[in-house]
N, CA, C and O atoms as a printed pandas DataFrame, in Angstrom:
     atom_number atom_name residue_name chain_id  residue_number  x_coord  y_coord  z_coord
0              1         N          UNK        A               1   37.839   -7.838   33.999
1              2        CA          UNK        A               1   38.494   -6.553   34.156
2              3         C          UNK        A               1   38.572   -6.233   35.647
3              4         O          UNK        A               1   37.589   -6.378   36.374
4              5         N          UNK        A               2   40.163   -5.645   36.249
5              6        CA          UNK        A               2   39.973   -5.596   37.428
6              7         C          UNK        A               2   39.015   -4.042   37.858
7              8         O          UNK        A               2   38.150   -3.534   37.143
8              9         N          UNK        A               3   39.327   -3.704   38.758
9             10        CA          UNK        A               3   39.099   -2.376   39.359
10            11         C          UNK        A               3   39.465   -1.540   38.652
11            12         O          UNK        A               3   38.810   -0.859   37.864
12            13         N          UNK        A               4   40.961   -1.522   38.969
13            14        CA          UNK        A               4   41.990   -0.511   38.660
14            15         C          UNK        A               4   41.826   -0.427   36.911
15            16         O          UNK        A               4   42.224    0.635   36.431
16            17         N          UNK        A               5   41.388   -1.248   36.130
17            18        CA          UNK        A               5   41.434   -1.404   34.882
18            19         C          UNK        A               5   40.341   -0.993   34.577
19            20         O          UNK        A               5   40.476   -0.389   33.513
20            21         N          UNK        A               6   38.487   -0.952   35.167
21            22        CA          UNK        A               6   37.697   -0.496   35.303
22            23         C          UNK        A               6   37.883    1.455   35.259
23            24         O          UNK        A               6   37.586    2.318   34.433
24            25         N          UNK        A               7   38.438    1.458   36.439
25            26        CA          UNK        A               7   38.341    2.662   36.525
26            27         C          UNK        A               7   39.489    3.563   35.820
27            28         O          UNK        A               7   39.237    4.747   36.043
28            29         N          UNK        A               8   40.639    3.409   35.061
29            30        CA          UNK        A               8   41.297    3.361   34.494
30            31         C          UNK        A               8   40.442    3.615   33.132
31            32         O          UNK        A               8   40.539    4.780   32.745
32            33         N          UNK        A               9   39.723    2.880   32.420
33            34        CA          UNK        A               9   38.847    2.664   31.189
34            35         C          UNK        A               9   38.124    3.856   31.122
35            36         O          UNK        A               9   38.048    4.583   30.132
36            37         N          UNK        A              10   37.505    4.064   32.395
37            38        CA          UNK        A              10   36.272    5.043   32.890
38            39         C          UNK        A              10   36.631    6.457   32.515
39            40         O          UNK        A              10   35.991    7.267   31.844
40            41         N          UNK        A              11   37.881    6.573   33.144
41            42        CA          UNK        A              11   38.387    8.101   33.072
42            43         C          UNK        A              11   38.379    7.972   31.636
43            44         O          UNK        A              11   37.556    8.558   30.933
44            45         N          UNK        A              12   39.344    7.163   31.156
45            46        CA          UNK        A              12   39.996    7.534   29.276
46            47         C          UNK        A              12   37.956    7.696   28.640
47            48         O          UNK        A              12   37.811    8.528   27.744
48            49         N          UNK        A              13   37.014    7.168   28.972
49            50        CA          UNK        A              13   36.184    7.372   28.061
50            51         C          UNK        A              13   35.477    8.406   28.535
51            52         O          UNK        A              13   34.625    8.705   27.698
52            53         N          UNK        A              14   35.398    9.474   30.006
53            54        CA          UNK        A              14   34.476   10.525   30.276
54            55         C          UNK        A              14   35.493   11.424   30.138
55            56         O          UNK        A              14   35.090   12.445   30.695
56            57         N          UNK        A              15   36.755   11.638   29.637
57            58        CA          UNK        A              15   37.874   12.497   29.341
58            59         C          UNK        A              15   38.213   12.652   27.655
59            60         O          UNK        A              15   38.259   11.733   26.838
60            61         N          UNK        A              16   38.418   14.004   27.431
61            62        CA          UNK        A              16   38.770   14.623   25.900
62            63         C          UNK        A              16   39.831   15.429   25.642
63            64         O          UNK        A              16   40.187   16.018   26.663
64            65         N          UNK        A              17   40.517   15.703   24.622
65            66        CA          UNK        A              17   41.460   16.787   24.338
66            67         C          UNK        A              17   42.440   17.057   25.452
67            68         O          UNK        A              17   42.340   16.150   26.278
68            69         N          UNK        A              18   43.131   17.736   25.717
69            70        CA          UNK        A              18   44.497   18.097   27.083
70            71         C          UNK        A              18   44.047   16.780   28.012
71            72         O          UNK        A              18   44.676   15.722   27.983
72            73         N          UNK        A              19   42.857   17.005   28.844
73            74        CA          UNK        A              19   42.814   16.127   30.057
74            75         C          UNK        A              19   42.974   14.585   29.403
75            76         O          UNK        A              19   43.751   13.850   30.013
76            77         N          UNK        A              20   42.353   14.071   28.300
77            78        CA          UNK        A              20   42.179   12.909   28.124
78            79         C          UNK        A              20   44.039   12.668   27.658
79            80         O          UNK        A              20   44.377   11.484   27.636
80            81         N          UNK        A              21   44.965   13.530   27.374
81            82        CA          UNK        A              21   46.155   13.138   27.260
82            83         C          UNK        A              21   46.950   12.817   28.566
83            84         O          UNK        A              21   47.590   11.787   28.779
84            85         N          UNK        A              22   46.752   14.169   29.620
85            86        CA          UNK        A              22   47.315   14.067   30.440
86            87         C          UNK        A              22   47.123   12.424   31.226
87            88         O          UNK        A              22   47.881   11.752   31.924
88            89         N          UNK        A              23   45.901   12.235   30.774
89            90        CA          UNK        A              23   45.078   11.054   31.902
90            91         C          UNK        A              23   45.812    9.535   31.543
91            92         O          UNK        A              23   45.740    8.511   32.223
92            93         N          UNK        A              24   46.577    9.750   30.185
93            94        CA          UNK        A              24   46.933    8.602   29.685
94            95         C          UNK        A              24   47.900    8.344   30.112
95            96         O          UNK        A              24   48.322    7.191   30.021
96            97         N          UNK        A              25   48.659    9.400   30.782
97            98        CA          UNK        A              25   49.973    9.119   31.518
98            99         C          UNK        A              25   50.065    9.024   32.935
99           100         O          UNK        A              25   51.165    9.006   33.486
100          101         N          UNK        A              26   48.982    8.960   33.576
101          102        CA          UNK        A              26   48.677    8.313   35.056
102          103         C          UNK        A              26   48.428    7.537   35.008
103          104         O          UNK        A              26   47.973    6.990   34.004
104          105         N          UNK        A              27   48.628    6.957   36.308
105          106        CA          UNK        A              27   48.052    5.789   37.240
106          107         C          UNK        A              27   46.610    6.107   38.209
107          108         O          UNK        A              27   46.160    7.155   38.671
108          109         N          UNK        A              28   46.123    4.629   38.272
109          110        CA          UNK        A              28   44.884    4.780   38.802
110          111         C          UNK        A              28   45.211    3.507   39.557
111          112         O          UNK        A              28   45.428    2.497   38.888
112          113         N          UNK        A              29   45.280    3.438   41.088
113          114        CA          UNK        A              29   45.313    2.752   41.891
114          115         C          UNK        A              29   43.844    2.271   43.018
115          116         O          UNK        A              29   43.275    3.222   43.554
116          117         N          UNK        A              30   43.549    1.491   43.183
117          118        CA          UNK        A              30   41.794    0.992   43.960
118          119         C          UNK        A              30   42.759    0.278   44.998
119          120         O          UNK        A              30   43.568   -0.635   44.838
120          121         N          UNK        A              31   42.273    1.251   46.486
121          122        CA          UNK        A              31   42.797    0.632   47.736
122          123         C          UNK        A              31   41.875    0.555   48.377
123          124         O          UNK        A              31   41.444    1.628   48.799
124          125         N          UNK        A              32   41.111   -0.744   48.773
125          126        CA          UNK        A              32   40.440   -0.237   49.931
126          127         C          UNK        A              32   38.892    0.160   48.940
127          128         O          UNK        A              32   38.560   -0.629   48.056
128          129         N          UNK        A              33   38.199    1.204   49.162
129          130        CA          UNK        A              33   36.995    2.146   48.491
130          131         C          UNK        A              33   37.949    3.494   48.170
131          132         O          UNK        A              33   37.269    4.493   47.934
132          133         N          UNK        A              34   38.702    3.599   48.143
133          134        CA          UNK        A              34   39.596    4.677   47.281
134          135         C          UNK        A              34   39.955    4.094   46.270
135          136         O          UNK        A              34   40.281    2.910   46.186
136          137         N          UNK        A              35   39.903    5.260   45.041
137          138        CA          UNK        A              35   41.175    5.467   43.641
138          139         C          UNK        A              35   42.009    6.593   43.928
139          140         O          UNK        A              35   41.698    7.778   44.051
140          141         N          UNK        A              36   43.469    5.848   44.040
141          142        CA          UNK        A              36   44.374    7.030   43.838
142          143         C          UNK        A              36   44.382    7.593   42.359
143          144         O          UNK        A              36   43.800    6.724   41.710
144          145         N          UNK        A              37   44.624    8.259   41.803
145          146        CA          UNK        A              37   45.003    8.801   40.898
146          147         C          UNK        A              37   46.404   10.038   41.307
147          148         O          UNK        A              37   46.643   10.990   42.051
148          149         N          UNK        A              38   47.053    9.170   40.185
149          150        CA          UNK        A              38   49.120    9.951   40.018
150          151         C          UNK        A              38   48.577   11.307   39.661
151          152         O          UNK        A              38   47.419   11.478   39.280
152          153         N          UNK        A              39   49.491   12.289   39.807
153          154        CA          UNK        A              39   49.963   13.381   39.251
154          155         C          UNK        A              39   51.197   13.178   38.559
155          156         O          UNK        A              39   52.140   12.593   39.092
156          157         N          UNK        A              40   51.243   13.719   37.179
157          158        CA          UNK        A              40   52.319   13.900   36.833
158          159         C          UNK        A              40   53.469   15.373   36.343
159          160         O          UNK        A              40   53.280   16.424   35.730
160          161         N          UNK        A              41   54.272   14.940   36.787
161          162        CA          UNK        A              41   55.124   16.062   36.759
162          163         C          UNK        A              41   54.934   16.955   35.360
163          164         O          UNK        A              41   54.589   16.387   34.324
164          165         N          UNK        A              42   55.184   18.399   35.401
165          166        CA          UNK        A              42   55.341   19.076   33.847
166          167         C          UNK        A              42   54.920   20.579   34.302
167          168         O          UNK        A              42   55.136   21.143   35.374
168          169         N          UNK        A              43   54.335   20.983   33.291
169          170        CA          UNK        A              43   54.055   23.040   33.324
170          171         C          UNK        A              43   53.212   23.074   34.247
171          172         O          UNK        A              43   52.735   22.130   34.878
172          173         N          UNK        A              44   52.980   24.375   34.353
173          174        CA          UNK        A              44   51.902   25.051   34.608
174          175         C          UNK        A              44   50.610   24.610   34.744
175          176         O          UNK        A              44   49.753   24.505   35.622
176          177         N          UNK        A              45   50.847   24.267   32.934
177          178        CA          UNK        A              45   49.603   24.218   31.972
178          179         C          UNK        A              45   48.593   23.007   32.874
179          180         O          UNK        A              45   47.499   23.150   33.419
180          181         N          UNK        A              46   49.381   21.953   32.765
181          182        CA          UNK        A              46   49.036   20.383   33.054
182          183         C          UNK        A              46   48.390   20.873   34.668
183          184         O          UNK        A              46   47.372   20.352   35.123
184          185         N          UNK        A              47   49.057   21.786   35.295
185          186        CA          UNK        A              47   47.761   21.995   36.534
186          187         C          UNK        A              47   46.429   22.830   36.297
187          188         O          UNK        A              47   45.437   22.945   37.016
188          189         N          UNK        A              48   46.633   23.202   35.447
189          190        CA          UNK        A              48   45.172   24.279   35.008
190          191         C          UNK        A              48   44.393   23.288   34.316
191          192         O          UNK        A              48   43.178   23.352   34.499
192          193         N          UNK        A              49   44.934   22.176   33.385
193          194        CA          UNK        A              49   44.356   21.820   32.930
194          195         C          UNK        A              49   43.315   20.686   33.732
195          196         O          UNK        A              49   42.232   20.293   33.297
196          197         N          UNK        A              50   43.888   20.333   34.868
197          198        CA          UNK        A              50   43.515   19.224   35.868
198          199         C          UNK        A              50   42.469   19.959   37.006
199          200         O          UNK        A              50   41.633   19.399   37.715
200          201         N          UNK        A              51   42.749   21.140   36.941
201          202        CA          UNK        A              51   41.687   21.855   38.209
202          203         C          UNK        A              51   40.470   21.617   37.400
203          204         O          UNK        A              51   39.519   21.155   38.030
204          205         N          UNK        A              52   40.304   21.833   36.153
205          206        CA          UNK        A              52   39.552   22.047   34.901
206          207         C          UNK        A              52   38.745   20.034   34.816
207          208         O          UNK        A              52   37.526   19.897   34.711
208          209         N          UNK        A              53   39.537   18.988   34.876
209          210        CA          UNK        A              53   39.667   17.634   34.844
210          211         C          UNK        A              53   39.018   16.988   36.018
211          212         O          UNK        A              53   38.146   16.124   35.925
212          213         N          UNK        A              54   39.603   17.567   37.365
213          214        CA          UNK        A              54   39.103   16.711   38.426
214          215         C          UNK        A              54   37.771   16.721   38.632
215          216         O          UNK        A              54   37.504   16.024   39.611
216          217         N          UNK        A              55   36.803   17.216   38.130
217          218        CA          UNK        A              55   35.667   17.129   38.620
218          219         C          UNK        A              55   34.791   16.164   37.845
219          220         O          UNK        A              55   33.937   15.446   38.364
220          221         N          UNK        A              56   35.093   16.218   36.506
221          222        CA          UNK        A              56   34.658   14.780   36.039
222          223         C          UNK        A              56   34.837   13.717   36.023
223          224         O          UNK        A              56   34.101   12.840   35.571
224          225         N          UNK        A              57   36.271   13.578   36.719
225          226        CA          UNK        A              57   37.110   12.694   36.697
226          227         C          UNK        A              57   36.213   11.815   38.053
227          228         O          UNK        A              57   35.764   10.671   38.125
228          229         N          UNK        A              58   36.229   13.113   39.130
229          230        CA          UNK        A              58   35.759   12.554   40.465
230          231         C          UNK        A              58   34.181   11.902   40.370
231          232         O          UNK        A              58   33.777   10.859   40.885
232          233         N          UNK        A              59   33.437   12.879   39.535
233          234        CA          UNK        A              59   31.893   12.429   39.640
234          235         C          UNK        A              59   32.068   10.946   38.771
235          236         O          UNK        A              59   31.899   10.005   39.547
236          237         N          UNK        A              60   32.270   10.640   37.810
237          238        CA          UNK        A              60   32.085    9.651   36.866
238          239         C          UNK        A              60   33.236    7.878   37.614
239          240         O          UNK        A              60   33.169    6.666   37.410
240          241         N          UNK        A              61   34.135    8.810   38.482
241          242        CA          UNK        A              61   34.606    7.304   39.115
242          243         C          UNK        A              61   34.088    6.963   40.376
243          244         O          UNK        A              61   34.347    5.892   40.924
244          245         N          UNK        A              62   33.353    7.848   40.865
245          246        CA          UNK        A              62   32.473    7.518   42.211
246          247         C          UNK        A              62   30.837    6.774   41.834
247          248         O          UNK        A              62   29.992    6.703   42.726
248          249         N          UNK        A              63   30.581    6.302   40.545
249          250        CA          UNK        A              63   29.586    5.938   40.013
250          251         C          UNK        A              63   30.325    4.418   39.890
251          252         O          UNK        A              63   29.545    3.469   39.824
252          253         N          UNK        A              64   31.398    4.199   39.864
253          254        CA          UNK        A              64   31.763    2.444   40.111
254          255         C          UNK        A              64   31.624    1.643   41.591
255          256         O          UNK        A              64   32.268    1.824   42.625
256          257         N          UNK        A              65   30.761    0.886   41.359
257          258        CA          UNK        A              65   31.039    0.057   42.485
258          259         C          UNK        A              65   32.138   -0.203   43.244
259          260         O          UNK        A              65   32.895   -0.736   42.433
260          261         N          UNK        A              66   32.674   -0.164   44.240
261          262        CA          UNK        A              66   33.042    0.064   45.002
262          263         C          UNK        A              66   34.364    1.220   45.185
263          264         O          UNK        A              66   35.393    0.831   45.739
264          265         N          UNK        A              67   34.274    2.414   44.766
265          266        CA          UNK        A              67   34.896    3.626   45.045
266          267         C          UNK        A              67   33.860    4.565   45.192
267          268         O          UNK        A              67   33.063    5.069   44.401
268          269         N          UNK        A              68   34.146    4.719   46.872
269          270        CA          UNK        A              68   33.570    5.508   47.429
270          271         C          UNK        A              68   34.294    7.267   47.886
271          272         O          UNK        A              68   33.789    8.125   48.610
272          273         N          UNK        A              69   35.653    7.294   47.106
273          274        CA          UNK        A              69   36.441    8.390   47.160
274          275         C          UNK        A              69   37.728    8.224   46.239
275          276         O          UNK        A              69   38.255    7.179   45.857
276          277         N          UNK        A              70   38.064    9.450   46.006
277          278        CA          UNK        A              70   39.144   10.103   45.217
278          279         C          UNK        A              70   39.896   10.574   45.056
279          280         O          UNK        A              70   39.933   11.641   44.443
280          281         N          UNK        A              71   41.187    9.768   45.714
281          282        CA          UNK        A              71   42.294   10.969   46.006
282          283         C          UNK        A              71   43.566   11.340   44.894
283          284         O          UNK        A              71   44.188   10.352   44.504
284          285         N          UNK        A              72   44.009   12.691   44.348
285          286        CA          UNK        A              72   44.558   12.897   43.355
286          287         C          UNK        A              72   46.052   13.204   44.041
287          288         O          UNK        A              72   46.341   14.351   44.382
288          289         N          UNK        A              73   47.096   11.943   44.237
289          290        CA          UNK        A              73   48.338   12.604   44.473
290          291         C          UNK        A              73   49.315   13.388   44.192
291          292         O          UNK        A              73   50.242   13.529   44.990
């Protein structure tokens, strides 16, 4: 399993309900000791729901070997 497929896996299993949908329709990119993680376009909602998302998202992918940061484009 690469990185990107690692950390990709990671999110879908520490993510539930709204976030774990939204999450299925991003990308998760490993550059370097960064994961990008996509934004995707849509409501409101999908940003409330992600202010709500990023923080587990961030703690639980900074626990993989080698991502040492998290940037959400």
């Amino acid at each position: 399993m690469t990185l990107n497929e690692l950390a990709k896996a990671t999110v879908m299993a520490v993510t539930s309900g709204k976030c774990n949908r939204i999450m299925e329709q991003t990308t998760i990119k490993v550059a370097g000791n960064t994961a990008y993680i996509t934004t995707i376009e849509g409501s409101a909602g999908i940003s409330i729901t992600m202010c709500n998302c990023r923080p587990e998202i961030e703690v639980n992918s900074l626990q993989l070997p080698g991502i040492n940061k998290v940037v959400f484009e």
